[in-house]
C-alpha positions in Angstrom: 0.0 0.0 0.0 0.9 3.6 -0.5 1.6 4.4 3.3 4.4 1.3 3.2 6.4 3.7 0.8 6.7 6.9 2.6 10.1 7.0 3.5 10.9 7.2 7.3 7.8 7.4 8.4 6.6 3.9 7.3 9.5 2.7 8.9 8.4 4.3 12.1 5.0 4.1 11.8 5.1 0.2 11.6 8.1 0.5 14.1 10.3 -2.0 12.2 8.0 -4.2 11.2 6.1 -5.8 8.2 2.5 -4.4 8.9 1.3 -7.9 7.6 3.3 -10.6 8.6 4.7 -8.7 11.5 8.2 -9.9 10.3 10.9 -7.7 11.6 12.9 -4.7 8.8 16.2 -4.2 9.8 16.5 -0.5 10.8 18.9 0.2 8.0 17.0 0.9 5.7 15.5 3.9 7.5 19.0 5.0 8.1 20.0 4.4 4.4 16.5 6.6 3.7 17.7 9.6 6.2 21.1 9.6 4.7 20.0 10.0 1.2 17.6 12.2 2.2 20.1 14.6 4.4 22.8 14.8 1.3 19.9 15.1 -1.3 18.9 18.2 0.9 22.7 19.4 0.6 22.9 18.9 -3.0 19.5 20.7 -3.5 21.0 23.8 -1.6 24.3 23.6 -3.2 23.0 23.8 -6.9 19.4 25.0 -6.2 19.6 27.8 -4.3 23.1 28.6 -3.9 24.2 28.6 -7.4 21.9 28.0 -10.6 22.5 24.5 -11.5 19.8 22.2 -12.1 20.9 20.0 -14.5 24.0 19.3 -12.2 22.3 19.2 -9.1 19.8 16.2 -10.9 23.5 14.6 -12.1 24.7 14.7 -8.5 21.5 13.2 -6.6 21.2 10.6 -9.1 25.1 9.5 -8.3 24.7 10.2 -4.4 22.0 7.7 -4.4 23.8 5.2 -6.2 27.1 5.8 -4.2 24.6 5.2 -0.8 24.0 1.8 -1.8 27.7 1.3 -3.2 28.5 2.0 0.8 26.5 -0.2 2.3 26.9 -3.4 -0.6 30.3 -3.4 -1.0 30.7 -3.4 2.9 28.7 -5.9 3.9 29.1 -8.1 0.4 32.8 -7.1 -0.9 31.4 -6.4 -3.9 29.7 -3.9 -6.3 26.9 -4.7 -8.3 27.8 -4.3 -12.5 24.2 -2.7 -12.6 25.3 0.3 -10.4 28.5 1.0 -11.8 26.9 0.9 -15.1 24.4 3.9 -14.0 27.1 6.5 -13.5 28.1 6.4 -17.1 24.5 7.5 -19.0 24.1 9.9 -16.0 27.6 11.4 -16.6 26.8 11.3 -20.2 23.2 12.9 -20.0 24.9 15.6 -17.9 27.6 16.6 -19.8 25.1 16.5 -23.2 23.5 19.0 -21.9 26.3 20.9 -19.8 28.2 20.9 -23.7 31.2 19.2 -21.6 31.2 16.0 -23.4 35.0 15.9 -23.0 34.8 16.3 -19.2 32.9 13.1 -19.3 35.7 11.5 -21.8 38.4 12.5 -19.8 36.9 11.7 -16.4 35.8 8.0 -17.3 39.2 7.9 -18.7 41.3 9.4 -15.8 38.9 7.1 -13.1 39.3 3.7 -14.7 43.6 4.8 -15.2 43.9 5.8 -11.7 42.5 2.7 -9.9 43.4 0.4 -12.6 47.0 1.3 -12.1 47.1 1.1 -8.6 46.0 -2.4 -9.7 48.8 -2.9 -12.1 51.6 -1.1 -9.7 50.2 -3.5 -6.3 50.7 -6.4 -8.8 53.9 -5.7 -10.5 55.5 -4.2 -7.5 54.1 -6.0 -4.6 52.7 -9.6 -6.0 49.5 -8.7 -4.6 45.8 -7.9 -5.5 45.9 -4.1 -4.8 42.5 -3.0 -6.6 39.1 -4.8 -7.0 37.7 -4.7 -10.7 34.6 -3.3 -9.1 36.5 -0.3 -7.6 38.0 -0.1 -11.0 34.2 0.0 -12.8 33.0 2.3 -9.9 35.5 4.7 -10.4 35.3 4.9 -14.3 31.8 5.7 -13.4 32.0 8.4 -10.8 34.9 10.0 -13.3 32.5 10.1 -15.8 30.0 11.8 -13.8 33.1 14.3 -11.7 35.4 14.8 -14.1 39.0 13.9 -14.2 40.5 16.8 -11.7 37.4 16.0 -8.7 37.9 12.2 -9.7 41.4 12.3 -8.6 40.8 14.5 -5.4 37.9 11.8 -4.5 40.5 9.0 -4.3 43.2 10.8 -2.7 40.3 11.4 -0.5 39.1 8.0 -0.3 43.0 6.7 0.3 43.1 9.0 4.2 39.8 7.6 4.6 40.2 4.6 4.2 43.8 5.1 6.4 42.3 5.9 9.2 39.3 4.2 9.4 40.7 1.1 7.8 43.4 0.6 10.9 41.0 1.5 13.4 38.9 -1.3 12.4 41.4 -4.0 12.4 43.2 -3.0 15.8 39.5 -3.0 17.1 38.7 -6.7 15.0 42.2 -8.1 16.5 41.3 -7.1 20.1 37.7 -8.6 19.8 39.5 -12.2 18.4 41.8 -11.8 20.8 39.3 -11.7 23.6 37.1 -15.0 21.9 40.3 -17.1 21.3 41.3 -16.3 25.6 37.4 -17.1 26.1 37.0 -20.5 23.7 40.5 -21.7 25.2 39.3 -21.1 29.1 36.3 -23.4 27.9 37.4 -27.4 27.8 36.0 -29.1 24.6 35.3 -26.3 22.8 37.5 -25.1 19.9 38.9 -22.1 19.1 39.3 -19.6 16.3 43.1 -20.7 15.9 42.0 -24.1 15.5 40.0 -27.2 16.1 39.5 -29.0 20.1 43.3 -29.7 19.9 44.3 -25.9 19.8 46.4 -27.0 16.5 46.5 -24.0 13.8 44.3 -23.9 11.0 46.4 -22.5 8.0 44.2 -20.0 6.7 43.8 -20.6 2.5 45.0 -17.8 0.4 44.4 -17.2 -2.8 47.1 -16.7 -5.8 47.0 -13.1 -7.1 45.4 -12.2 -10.3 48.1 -13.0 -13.1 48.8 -9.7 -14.9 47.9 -10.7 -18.2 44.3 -11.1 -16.9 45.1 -8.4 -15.3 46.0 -6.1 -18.8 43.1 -7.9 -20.7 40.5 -6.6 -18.3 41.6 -3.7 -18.0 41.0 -3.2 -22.0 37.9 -4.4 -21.1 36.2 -1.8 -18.7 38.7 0.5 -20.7 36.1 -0.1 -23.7 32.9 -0.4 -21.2 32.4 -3.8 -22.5 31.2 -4.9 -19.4 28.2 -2.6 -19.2 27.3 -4.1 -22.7 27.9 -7.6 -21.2 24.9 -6.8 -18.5 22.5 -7.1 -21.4 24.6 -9.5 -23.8 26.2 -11.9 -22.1 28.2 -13.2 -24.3 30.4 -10.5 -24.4 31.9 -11.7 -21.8 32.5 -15.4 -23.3 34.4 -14.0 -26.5 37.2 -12.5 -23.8 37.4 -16.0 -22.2 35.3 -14.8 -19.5 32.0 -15.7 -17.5 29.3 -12.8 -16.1 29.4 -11.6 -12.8 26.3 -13.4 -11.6 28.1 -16.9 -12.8 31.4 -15.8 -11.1 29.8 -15.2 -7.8 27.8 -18.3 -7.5 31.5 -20.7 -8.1 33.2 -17.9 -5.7 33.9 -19.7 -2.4 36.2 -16.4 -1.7 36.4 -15.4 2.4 37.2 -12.3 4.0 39.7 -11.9 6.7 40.1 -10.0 9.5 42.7 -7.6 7.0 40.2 -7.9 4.3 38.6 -4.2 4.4 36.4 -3.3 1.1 38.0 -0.2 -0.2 34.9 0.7 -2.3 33.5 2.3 0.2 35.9 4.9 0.7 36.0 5.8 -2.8 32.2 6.3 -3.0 32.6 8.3 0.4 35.4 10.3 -1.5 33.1 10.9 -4.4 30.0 11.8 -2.7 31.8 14.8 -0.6 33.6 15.8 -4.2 30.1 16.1 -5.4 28.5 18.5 -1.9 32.1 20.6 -2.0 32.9 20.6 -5.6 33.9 24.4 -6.2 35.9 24.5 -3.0 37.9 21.9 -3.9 38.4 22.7 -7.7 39.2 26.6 -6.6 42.1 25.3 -4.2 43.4 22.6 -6.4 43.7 25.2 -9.6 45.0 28.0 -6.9 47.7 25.5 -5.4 48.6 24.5 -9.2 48.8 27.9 -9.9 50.9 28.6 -7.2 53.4 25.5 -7.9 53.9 26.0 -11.8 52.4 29.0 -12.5 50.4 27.5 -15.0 46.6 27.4 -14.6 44.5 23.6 -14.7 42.3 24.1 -18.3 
């Protein structure tokens, strides 16, 4: 019914329940509903009243909402749904149509996809390691395309002291909470702990090999040409690079997180979203500190 749509207040109203079946709704979608609704509200007086600039101000909310739900997925699921990093590119296209900035949207999907797919390429040439998920690789593409290339790279130097501080808070406060069940499950005769089974032995944790870089430099091509947004509606796409949809890919993936796995998609969307409510603040002291530097001006 109509009064089951109302944001917040059906929420409430039912106080976290199904008004039929009584079933409990977990309170974040409420939470989810007063975030987007607090930023849409700071969008709306950014490029509303502040300035003149509807068209942008439409662009941004349309990202922002997407970005929400990049936040919560990717943290709780460690991945990022192909559908949504697919919307950013017609919104950042749409936009820039009609803003007569079509090469802002070139040059931002372009400078997004280089920047996180060569961190990629660097963490695995450099360190042997998986530095970049190709999610944060299509999300960033995306966001690019909507930001443009100079707030794209703010956003993930942004999204890199996030992540920093946040990201090391989290696993000093995960190591103390294992380090309090493994004292607890060892006190307890019988029961085993998170080091091992009843005998207390290790349990090797499995790792996985890193991507091989070939793989690495044939997807890259591939976001690089946005086949994978045309693989959402023709599979098959994906079958003539030797490869198999995301849906099929996470059904065989028996992949597990650790207690150092930290989803860095999240951060990036974070970055994006405060690019998007602080954009001419952040253009006007990149350009002034450029200035200052070369004495050249950002154009």
């Amino acid at each position: 019914a109509w009064k089951d749509l109302v944001p917040i207040f059906s929420w409430l109203s039912t106080r976290g329940k199904c008004r039929y079946c009584h079933a409990p709704i977990a309170p974040r979608y409420m939470y989810v509903e007063i975030l987007c609704g607090v930023l849409f509200a700071a969008l709306w007086w950014q490029y509303a009243v502040a300035t003149e600039q509807g068209a942008r101000m439409f662009a941004y909310m349309a990202a922002t909402g997407a970005l929400v739900a990049v936040v919560f997925i990717d943290w709780e699921l460690y991945i990022i749904p192909d559908e949504l990093n697919a919307f950013f590119l017609p919104v950042g296209a749409l936009y820039h149509l009609y803003a007569k900035t079509l090469p802002t949207f070139l040059w931002g999907a372009f400078a997004g996809w280089a920047l996180i797919w060569g961190i990629a390429f660097l963490g695995r040439t450099l360190l042997g390691k998986d530095a970049m998920g190709h999610g944060d690789i299509k999300l960033m593409r995306g966001v690019g395309a909507v930001l443009g290339a100079l707030l794209t790279g703010a956003s993930v130097i942004a999204a890199v002291f996030a992540g920093l501080i946040i990201g090391v808070a989290l696993i000093f406060v995960d190591k103390k909470r294992t380090q309090k069940a493994v004292a607890r499950a060892a006190a307890e005769p019988g029961e085993a702990t998170l080091t091992g089974e009843s005998n207390g032995d290790p349990v090797a944790m499995e790792e996985y090999p890193p991507e091989t870089i070939p793989h690495l430099l044939k997807m890259g091509v591939f976001y690089l040409l946005c086949l994978d947004v045309i693989g959402i509606f023709i599979p098959a796409v994906y079958r003539l690079f030797g490869e198999e949809p995301e849906e099929v890919m996470l059904e065989e993936d028996d992949w597990k997180p650790t207690i150092t796995t930290i989803p860095f998609g999240p951060y990036l969307a974070l970055g994006a979203i405060a690019c998007m409510l602080f954009a001419a603040p952040i253009q006007q002291g990149i350009e002034a500190y450029w200035a200052n530097a070369t004495g050249a001006n950002i154009r």
